[in-house]
DRENBALO-987776 format. One record per residue (C-alpha): x, y, z; residue number from 1; residue in one letter. Coordinates in Angstrom, 3 decimals, padded with zeros to 6 digits. Layout:
! DRENBALO-987776
+----------+----------+----------+-----+------+
!       xx !       yy !       zz ! seq ! type !
+----------+----------+----------+-----+------+
!        X !        Y !        Z ! NUM !    a !
...
+----------+----------+----------+-----+------+
This chain:
! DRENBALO-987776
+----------+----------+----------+-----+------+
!       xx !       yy !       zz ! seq ! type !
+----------+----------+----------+-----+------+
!  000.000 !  000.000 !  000.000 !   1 !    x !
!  001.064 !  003.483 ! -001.165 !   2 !    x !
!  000.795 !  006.558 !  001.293 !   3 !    x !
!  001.259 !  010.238 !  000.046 !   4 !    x !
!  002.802 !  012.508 !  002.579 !   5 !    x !
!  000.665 !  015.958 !  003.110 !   6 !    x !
!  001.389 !  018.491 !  001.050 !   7 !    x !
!  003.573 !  021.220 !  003.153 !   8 !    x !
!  001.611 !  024.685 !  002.601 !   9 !    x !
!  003.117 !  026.603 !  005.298 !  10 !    x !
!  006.228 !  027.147 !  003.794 !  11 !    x !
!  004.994 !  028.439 !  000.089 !  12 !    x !
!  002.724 !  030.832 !  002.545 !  13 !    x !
!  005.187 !  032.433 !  004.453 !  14 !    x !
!  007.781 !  033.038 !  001.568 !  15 !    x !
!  005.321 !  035.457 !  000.579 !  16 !    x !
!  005.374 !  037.948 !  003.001 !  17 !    x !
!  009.325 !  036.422 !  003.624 !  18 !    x !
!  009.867 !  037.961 !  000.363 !  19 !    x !
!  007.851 !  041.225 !  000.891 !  20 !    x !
!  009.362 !  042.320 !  003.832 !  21 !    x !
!  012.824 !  042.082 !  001.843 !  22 !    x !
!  011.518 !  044.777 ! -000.888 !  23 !    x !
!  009.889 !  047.039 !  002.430 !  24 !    x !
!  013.323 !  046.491 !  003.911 !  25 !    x !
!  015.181 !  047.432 !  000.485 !  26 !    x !
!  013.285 !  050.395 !  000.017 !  27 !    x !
!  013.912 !  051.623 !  003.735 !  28 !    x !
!  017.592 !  051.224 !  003.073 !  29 !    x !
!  017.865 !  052.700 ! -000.087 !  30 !    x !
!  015.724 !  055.650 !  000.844 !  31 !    x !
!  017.754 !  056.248 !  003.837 !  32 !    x !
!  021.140 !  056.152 !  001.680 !  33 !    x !
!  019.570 !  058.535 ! -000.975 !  34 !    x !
!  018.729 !  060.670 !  002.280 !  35 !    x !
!  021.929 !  061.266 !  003.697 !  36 !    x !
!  023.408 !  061.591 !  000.685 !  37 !    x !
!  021.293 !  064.710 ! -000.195 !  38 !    x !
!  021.912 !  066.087 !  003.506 !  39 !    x !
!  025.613 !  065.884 !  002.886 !  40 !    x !
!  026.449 !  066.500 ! -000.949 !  41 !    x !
!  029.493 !  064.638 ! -001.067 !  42 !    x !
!  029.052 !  065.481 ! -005.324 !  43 !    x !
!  029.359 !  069.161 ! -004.448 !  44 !    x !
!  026.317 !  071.899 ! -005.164 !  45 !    x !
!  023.441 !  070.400 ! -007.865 !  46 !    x !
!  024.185 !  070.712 ! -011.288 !  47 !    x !
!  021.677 !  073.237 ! -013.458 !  48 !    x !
!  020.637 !  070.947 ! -016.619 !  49 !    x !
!  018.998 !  074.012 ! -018.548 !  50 !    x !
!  022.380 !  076.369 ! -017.777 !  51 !    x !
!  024.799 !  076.647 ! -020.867 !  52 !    x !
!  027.696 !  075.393 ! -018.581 !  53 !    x !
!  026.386 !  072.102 ! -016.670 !  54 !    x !
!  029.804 !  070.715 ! -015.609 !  55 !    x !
!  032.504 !  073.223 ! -014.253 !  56 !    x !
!  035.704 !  071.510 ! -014.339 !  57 !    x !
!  037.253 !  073.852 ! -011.194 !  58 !    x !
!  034.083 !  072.614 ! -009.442 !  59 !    x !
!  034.528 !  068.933 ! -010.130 !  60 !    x !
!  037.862 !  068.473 ! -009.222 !  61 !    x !
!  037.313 !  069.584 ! -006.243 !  62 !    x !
!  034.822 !  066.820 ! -005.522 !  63 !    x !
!  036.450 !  064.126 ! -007.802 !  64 !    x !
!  036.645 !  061.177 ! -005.942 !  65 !    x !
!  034.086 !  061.848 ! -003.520 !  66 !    x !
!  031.605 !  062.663 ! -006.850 !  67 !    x !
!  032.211 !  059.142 ! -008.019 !  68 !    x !
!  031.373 !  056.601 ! -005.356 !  69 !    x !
!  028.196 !  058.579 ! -003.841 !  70 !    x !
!  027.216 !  059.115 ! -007.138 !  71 !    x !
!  027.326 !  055.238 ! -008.194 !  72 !    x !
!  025.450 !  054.952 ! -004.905 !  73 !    x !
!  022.541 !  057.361 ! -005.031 !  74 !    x !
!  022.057 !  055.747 ! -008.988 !  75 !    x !
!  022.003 !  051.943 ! -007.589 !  76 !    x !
!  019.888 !  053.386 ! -004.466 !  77 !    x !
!  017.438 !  054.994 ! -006.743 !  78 !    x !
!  017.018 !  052.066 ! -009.025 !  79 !    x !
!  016.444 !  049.984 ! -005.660 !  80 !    x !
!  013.604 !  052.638 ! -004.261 !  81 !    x !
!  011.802 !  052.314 ! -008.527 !  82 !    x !
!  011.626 !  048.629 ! -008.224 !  83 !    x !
!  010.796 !  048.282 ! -004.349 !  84 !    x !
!  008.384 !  051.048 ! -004.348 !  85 !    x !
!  006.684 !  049.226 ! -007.044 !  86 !    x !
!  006.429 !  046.088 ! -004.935 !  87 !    x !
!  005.107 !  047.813 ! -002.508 !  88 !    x !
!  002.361 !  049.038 ! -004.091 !  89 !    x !
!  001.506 !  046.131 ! -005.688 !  90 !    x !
!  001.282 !  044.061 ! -001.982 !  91 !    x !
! -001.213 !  046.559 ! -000.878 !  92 !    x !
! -003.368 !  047.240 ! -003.451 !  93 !    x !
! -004.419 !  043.741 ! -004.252 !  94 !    x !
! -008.318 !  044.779 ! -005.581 !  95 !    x !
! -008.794 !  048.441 ! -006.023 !  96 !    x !
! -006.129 !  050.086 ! -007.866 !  97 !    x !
! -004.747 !  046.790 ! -009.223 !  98 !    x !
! -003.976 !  047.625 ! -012.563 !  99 !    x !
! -003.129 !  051.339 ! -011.885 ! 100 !    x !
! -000.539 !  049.799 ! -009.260 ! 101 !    x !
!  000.885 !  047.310 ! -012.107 ! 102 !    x !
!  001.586 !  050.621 ! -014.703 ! 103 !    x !
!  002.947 !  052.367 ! -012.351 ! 104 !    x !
!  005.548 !  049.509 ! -010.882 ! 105 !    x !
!  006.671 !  048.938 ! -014.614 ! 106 !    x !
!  006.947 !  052.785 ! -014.861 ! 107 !    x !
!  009.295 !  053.219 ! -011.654 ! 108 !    x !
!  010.987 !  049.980 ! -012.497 ! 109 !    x !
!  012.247 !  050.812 ! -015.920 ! 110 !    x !
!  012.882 !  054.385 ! -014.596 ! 111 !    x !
!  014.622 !  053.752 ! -011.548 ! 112 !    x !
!  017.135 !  051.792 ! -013.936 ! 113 !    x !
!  017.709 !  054.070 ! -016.632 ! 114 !    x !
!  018.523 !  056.619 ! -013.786 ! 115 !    x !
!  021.480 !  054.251 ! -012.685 ! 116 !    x !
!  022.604 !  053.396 ! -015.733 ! 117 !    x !
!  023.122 !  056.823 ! -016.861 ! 118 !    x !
!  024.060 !  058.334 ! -012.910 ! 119 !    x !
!  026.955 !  055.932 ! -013.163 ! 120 !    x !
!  027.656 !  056.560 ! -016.693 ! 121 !    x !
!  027.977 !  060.027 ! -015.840 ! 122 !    x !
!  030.206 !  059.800 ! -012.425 ! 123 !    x !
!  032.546 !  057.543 ! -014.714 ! 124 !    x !
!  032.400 !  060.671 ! -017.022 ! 125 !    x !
!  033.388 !  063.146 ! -014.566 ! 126 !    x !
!  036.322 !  061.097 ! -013.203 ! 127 !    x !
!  038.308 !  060.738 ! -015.762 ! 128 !    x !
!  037.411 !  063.887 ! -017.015 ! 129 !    x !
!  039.629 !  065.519 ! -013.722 ! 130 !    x !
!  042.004 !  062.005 ! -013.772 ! 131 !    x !
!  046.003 !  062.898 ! -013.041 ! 132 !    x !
!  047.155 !  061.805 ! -016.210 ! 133 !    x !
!  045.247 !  064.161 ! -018.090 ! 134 !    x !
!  046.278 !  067.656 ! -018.918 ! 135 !    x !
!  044.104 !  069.967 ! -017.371 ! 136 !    x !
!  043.518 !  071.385 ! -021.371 ! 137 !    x !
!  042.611 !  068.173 ! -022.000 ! 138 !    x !
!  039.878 !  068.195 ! -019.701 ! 139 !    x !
!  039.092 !  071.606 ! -019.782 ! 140 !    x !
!  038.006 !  070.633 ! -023.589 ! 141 !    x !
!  036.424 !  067.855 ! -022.433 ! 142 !    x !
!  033.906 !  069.954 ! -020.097 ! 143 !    x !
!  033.480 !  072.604 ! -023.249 ! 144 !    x !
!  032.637 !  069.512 ! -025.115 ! 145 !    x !
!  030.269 !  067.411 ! -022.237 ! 146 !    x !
!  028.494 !  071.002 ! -022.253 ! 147 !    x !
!  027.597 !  071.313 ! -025.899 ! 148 !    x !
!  026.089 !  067.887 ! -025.807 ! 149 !    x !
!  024.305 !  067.656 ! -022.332 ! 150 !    x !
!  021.599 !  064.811 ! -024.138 ! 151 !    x !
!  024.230 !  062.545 ! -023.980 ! 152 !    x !
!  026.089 !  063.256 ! -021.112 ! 153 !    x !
!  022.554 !  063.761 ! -018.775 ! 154 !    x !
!  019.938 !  061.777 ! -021.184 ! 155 !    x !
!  019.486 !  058.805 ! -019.591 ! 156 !    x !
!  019.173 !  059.656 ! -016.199 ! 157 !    x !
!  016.973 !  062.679 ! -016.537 ! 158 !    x !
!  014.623 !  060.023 ! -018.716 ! 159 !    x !
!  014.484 !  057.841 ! -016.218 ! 160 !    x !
!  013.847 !  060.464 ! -013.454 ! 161 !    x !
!  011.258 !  061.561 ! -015.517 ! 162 !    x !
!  009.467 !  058.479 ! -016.301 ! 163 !    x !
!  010.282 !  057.448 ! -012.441 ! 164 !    x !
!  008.078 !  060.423 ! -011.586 ! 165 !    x !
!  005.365 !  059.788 ! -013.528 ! 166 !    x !
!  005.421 !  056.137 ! -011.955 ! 167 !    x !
!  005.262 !  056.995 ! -008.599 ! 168 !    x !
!  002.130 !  059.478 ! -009.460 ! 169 !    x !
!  000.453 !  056.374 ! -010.862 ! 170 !    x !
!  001.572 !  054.078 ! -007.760 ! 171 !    x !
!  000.466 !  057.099 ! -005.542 ! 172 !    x !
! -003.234 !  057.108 ! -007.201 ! 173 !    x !
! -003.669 !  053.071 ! -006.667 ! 174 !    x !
! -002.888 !  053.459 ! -003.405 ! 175 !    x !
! -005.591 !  056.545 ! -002.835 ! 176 !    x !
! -007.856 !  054.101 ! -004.681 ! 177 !    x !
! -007.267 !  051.172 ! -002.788 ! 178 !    x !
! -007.256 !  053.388 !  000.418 ! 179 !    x !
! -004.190 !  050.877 !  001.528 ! 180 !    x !
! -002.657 !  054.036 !  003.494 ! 181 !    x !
! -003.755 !  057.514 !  004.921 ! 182 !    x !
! -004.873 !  059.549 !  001.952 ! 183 !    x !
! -003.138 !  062.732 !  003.270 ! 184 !    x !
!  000.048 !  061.112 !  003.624 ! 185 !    x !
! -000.248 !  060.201 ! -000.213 ! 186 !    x !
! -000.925 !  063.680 ! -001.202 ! 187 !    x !
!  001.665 !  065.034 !  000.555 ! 188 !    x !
!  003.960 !  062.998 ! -001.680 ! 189 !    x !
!  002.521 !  063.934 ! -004.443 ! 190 !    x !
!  002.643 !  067.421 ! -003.676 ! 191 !    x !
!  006.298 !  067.227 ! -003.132 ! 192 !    x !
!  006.883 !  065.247 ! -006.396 ! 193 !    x !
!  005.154 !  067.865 ! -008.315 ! 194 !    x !
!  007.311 !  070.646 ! -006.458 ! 195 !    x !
!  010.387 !  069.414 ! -007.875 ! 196 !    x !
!  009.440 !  071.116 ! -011.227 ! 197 !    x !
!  008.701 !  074.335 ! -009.378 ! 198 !    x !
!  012.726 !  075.560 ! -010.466 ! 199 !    x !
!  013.538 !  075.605 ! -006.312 ! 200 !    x !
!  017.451 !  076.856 ! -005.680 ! 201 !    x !
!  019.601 !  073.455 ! -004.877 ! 202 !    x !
!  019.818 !  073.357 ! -001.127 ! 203 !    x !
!  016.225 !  073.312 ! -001.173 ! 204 !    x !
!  015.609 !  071.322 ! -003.582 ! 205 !    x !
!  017.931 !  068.542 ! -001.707 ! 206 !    x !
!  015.079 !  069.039 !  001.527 ! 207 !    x !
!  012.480 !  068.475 ! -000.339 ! 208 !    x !
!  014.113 !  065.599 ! -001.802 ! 209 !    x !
!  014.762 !  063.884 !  001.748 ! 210 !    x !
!  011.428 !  064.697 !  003.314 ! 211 !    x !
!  010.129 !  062.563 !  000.207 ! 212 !    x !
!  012.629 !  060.002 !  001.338 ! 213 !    x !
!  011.102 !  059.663 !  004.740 ! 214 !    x !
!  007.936 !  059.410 !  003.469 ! 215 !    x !
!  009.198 !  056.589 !  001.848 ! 216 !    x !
!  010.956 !  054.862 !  004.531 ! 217 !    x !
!  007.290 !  055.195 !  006.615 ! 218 !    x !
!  005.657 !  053.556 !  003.322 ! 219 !    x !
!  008.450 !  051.096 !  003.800 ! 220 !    x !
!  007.259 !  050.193 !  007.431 ! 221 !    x !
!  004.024 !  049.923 !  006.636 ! 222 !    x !
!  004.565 !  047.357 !  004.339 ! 223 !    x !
!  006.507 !  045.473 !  006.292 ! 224 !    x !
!  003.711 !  045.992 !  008.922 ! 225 !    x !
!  001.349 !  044.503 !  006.768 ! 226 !    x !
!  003.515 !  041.859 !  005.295 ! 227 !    x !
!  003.479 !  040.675 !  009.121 ! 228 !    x !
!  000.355 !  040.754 !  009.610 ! 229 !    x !
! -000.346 !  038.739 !  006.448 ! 230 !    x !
!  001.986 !  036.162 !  007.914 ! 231 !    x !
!  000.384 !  035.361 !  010.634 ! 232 !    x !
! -003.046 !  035.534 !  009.079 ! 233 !    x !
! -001.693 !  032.771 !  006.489 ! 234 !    x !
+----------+----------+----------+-----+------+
């Protein structure tokens, strides 16, 4: 006689919200990263894409090396908060605001890595623009150059901020539709995302960047909160 051993279910149940709380974690981390590097601007002052002189090569090698790693970092920490965020959204609206929350992801996901690819394209730019072993005439030229074509020296990322934006308007509207979290905390966000095209001067700019980062790490814990909770319930 043949016996079938029960079929396990707790296991498939709890990598679930196992697998949740890694992408509320994620988030969290990367929005804390992309935090303090905005408090401390370890790339020097914000470049102005619409000025005729983006790059200054007196500015940048003053912040050479310290430009390069924090900028690889914010990139990859961006690209982290487009997919995450995404995630998110999708574990909380699971009816109501379905589909708006599945645009959106695909919107921050794609954005959030076109933003790295072209954040670290750029840092690699800058570095060896201000390297030892070349001239500073060399570089200088290089600069005059990177200005007259600032498409391909800022394209990529400023696409993918863009369509990162637009993403996280769509995830903000499934989650007022799904009424997963307070309403007024969503607006707020959205407020804030539509002040960054208001032209605000850098410094200010790089506040209103963070407090959108800590609104992030609290949609962060709520996720978690309710990846938890779903845990337990399965």
């Amino acid at each position: 006689m043949t016996t079938t051993a029960p079929v396990q279910l707790d296991t498939a149940v709890s990598s679930g919200p196992g697998r949740v709380r890694v992408a509320a974690g994620a988030l969290a981390a990367s929005a804390a990263t992309v935090a303090v590097l905005l408090a401390t601007t370890p790339w020097g002052d914000r470049l102005d894409s619409s000025s005729d002189e983006v790059l200054s090569y007196d500015k940048l090698l003053e912040v050479r090396d310290a430009a390069w790693s924090s900028m690889v970092l914010d990139s990859f920490s961006y690209a982290v908060i487009g997919m995450t965020l995404g995630l998110g959204v999708l574990h909380l609206a699971r009816s109501k605001g379905r589909v708006a929350a599945l645009v959106g992801a695909v919107l921050t996901t794609v954005g959030g890595i076109l933003f790295a690819m072209g954040g670290a394209a750029f840092a690699t730019v800058v570095w060896f623009i201000t390297a030892d072993g070349l001239s500073e005439g060399a570089g200088r030229s290089l600069v005059d150059y990177a200005n007259d074509h600032v498409g391909h020296l800022m394209g990529l990322d400023m696409a993918g901020f863009l369509l990162t934006t637009i993403g996280s308007l769509v995830l903000a509207a499934a989650l007022i539709r799904a009424r997963a979290v307070p309403v007024s905390a969503v607006v707020v966000y959205i407020l804030l995302t539509l002040a960054q095209f208001t032209g605000l001067p850098g410094r200010a700019m790089d506040f209103l960047q963070i407090a959108m980062m800590v609104l992030l790490i609290g949609f962060a814990a709520v996720v978690w909160s309710r990846a938890q909770t779903a845990g337990r319930n399965g």
